[in-house]
N, C-alpha and C positions, 0 to 999 in steps of 0.2 A: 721407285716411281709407282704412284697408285694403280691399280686396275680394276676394272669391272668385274665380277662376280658374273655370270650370266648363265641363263638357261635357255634351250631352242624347244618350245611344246609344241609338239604335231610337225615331226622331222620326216615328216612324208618328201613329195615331189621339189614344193617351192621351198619348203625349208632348208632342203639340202641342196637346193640351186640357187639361191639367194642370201639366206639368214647363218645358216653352217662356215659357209667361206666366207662371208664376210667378217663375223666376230673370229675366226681363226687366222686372219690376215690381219687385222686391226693387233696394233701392237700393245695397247692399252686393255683391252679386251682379252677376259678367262674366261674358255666356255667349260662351264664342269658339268653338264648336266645335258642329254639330252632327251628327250621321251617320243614314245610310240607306242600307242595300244596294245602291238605285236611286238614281245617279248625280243625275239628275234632281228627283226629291224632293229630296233632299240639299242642292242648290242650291237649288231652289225654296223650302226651310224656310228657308235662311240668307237667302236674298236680301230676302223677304218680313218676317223677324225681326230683320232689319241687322244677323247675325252672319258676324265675319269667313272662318271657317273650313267648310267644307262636304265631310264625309268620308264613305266609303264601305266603310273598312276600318276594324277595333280601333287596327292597326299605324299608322296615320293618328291616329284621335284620340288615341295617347298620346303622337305626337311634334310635337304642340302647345307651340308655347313657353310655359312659367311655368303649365301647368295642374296645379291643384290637387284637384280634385272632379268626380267623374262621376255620371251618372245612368241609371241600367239601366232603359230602358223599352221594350227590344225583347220579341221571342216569346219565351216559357219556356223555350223549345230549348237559347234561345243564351244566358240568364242567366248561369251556369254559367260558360263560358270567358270571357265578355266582365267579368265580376265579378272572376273570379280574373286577368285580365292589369292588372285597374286595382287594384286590392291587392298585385299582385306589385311595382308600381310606386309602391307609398307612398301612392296617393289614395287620397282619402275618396269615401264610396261613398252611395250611395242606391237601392235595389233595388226595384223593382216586385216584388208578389207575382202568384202565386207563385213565390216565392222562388229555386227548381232544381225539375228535374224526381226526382232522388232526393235523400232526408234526408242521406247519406253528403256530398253535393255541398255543402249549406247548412251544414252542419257544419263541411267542410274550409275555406270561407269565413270562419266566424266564427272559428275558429279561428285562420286568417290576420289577420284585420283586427284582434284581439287579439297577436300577435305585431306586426305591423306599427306599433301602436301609432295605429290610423288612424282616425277615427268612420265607423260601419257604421251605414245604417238602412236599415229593410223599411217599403215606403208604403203605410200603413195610417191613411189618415184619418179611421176611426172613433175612435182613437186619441187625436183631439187636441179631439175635443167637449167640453162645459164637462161634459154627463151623464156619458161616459164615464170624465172625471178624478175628479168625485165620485163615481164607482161604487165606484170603484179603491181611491179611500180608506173608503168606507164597508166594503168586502167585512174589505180587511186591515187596519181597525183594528178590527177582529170586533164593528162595530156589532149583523151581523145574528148576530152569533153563530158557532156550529159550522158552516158549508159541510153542506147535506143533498144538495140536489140543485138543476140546473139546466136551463133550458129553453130554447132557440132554434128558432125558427121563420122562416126564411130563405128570400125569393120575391125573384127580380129579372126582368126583361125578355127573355133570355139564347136561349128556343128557335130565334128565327131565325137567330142567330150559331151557336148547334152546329147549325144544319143546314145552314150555308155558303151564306144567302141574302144576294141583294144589300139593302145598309143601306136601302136605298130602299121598298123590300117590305119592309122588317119596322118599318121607324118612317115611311115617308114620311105614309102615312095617320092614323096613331096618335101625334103626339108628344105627348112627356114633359116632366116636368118635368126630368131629366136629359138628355133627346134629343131638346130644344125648338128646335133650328135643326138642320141639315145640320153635320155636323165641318169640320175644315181637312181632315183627313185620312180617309176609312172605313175600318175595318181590312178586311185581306187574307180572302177566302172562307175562307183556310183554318187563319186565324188562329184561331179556338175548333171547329173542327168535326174537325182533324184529329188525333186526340189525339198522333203523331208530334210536334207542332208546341205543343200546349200541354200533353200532359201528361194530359190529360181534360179531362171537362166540367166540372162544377157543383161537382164535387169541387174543384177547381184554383181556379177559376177566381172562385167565391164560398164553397167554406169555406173557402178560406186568409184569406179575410176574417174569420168566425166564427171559425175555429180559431185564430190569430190573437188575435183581441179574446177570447178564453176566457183566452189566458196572460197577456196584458194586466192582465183585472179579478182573476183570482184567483193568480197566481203558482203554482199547484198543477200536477205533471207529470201528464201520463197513465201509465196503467199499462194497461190494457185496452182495447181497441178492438173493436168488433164491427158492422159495417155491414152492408148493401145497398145497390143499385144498382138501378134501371131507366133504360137507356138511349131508350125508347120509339123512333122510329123513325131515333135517330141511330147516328155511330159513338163518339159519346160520353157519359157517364152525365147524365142531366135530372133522375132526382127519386133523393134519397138521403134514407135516413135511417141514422143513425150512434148509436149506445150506447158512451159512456164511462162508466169510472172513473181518477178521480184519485188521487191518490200518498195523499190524504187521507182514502178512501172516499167522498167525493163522486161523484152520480150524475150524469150527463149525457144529456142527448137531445138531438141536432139534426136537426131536419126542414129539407130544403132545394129548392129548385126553381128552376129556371131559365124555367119553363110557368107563368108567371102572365098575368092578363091586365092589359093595359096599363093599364087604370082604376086599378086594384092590386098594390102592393106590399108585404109585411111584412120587419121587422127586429123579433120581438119576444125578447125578452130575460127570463127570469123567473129568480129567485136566490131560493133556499129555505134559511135557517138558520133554529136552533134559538131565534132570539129577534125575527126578521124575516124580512120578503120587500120585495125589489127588485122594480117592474116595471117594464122598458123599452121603448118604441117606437123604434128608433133612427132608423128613416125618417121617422116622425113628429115626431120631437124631441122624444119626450114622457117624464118618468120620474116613478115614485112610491116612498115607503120608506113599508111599514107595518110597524110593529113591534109585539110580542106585549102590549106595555103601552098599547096603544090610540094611539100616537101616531103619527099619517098627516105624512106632510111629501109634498107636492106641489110638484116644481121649476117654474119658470117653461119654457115651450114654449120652445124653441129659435128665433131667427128661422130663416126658408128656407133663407138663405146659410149660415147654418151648421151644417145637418143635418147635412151632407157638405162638409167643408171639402177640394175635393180639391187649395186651393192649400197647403195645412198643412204637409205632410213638405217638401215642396223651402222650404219658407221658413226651415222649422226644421231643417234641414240645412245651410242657409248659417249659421242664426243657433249653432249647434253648435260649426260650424269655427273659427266667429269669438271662441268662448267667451261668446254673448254669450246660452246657453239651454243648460237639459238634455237630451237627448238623447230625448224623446217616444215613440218607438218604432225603440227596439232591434232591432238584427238579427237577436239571438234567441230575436225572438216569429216572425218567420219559419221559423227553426228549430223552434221549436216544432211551426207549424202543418203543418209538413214530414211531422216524423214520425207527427203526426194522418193525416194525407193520405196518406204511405203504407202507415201500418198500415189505413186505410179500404179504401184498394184491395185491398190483400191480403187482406183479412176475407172483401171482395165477391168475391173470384177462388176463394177456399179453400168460402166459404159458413159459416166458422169465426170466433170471435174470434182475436183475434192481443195476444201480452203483448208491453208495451213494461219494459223493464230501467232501473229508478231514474235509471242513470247515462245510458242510452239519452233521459230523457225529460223 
């Protein structure tokens, strides 16, 4: 029976909590390859993962015999070149968001993996929820009717990482349901705190999640952007809120935070047309459709394990190559959330909205 070829780039914290187990549980899936800047890690990931290869450079993991598929799980910085040298070379790609640090970069990518004729995905496991599938199809098959407006309310754990504190102080005391043991790996201090290195905060870092899952449920472009920012006492943004419109005249609001307290977190999700309303809890697993002729439909609560399926994209990435599934999330809702992300920035820099071009968006 066929299998994957595969490699995991940037086997830091999420790679070994997400991308590592899931291609070594995947029974179709060969991981031969993994890398880390730090010689040390690098072997340490393979030895412990019983894969055969343990690399330190791009030049390393593409001259792997018989590889087929890589996986982008380094810092935002390096997305960008490490994406573009495993497309220049015919593989199939799987991309941590966010995506690149500019729209220009996610673009020439997709663009690439399209010429190359190669499957392209951005790992986005909200994506692959059983809510998020029927959202998708309820939005565009115009259950709720005309798209009026939409509502996000987006909180995660996130201030101690942009303030470059050790993992220890900021979950040892506190854990989560997400951050309920100690990692294989803790990411680098300066992995969210340095925006050189990701890009920014909250913006980057969790709307590319939201902006994202926006192009996902409604296929609709932006056309307008208008943000702000408080970065309270980091060097990168903690609380934002952002005003879209769509290609469609659809309204958008996202309120975002990185400064919640650890008891709580929100994903909530509100879809307003002109014959229904969606409402979602994405953290919670919880959705409902009321529509204007009284009819309530209440889905079943999500189990735990699958609020956040973060084994989803790398399974469905092998299962892609193999023809054996359709492609769940495309590389260009990454794209997408690109040009959210950077027309956000530039709103908060200018203090202005900023217009995205049909073809831009």
């Amino acid at each position: 029976m066929k299998t994957v070829k595969c490699a995991v780039v940037g086997a830091g914290w999420w790679g070994t909590t997400a991308h590592v187990p899931a291609l070594k549980r995947h029974p179709l899936a060969e991981l031969v390859a993994v890398h880390s800047c730090n010689a040390d890690k690098a072997r340490q990931v393979a030895a412990d993962f019983s894969v055969p290869n343990a690399c330190t450079t791009m030049k390393e993991v593409l001259a792997v015999e018989g590889l087929e598929a890589v996986v982008i799980s380094s810092t935002p910085n390096v997305h960008y070149p490490q994406a573009l040298a495993a497309l220049q070379r015919g593989l199939h790609v799987l991309i941590e968001k966010p995506m690149t640090i500019k729209a220009a970069e996610s673009e020439e990518l997709v663009a690439l993996a399209e010429k190359q004729g190669v499957h392209f995905l951005v790992s986005c496991p909200w994506h692959y929820t059983a809510h998020s599938r029927e959202a998708r199809r309820l939005i565009q098959s115009g259950a709720l009717g005309q798209l009026k407006m939409i509502s996000v309310l987006m909180t995660n754990f996130n201030l101690g990482l942009y303030r470059g504190l050790p993992w220890e102080e900021i979950f040892g005391s506190s854990p989560t349901r997400q951050n309920s043991a100690r990692p294989y790996f803790t990411p680098g201090r300066s992995s969210y705190s340095d925006p050189a290195v990701a890009g920014g905060g909250q913006i980057y870092c969790q709307i590319s999640h939201v902006a994202a899952h926006l192009g996902f449920l409604t296929e609709r472009h932006p056309v307008e952007v208008f943000a702000q920012f408080d970065n309270a006492d980091t060097a990168v943004d903690v609380y934002d809120a952002l005003n879209l419109k769509l290609e469609d005249g659809t309204l958008v609001s996202i309120a975002s935070t990185g400064a919640t307290p650890h008891s709580e977190r929100n994903y909530e999700v509100r879809v307003y047309g002109t014959q229904g309303a969606l409402l979602m809890e994405l953290w919670k697993g919880q959705m409902e459709c009321h529509l204007f002729d009284g009819q309530v439909t209440r889905y079943p609560d999500l189990p735990e394990a699958d609020i956040y399926p973060l084994f989803a994209p790398t399974e469905n990435f092998v299962d892609v190559i193999l023809g054996r599934a359709e492609n769940g999330s495309p590389a260009r809702f990454g794209l997408y959330a690109m040009r959210i992300i950077e027309a956000a920035c530039e709103s908060a820099r200018s203090k202005g909205s900023v217009t995205l071009c049909r073809s831009q968006g």
